[in-house]
N, C-alpha and C positions, 0 to 999 in steps of 0.2 A: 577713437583709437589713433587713426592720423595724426589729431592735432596733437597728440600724447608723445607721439614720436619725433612729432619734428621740434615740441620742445624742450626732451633730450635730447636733439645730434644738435640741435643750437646751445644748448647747455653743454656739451660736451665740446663743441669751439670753442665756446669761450674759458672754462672751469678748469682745476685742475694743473698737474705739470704732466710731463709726457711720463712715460714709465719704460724704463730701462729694460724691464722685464718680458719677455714670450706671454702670451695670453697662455693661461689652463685650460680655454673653450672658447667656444662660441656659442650666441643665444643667433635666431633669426625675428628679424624684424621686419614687418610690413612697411615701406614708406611708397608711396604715391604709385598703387599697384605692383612694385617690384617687391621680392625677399631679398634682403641683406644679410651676411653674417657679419654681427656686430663682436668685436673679442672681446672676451671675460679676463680678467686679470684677479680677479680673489670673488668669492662670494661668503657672504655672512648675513644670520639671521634672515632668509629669506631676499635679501638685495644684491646685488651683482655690481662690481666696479668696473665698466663697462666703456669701451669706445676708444679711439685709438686716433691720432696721438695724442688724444688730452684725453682723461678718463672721467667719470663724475658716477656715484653712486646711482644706480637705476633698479626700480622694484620690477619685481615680478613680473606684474600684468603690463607694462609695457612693450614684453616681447609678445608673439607668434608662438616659437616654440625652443623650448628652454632644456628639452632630455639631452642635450648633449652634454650642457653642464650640471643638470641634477643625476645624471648615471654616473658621471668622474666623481663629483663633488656632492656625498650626500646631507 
């Protein structure tokens, strides 16, 4: 799950343009014993466009814990 994580927020450096827009949520992610909220910008089919200032499509099971954006956004 670690290494799941770090390569989306490496993915998410590199991928992507920044996004103009407010996040609609936040998921939290576990990275190297801390939680993070990482910001949600749209989600669809199950995947979340995820990370800030570059975004990059991220599933599901990448986060921790995801009810903030499946109670907004169902």
């Amino acid at each position: 799950m670690k290494s799941l994580v770090s390569v989306i927020l490496i993915s998410i450096g590199i991928s992507g343009c920044a996004s103009s827009t407010p996040p609609i949520c936040s998921n939290k992610a576990k990275i190297s014993n801390h939680s993070y909220d990482i910001p949600v910008f749209k989600k669809e089919n199950g995947r979340y466009l995820a990370g800030y200032p570059f975004y990059t499509w991220t599933d599901k099971s990448q986060f921790i814990d995801t009810s903030e954006c499946d109670r907004l956004h169902p």
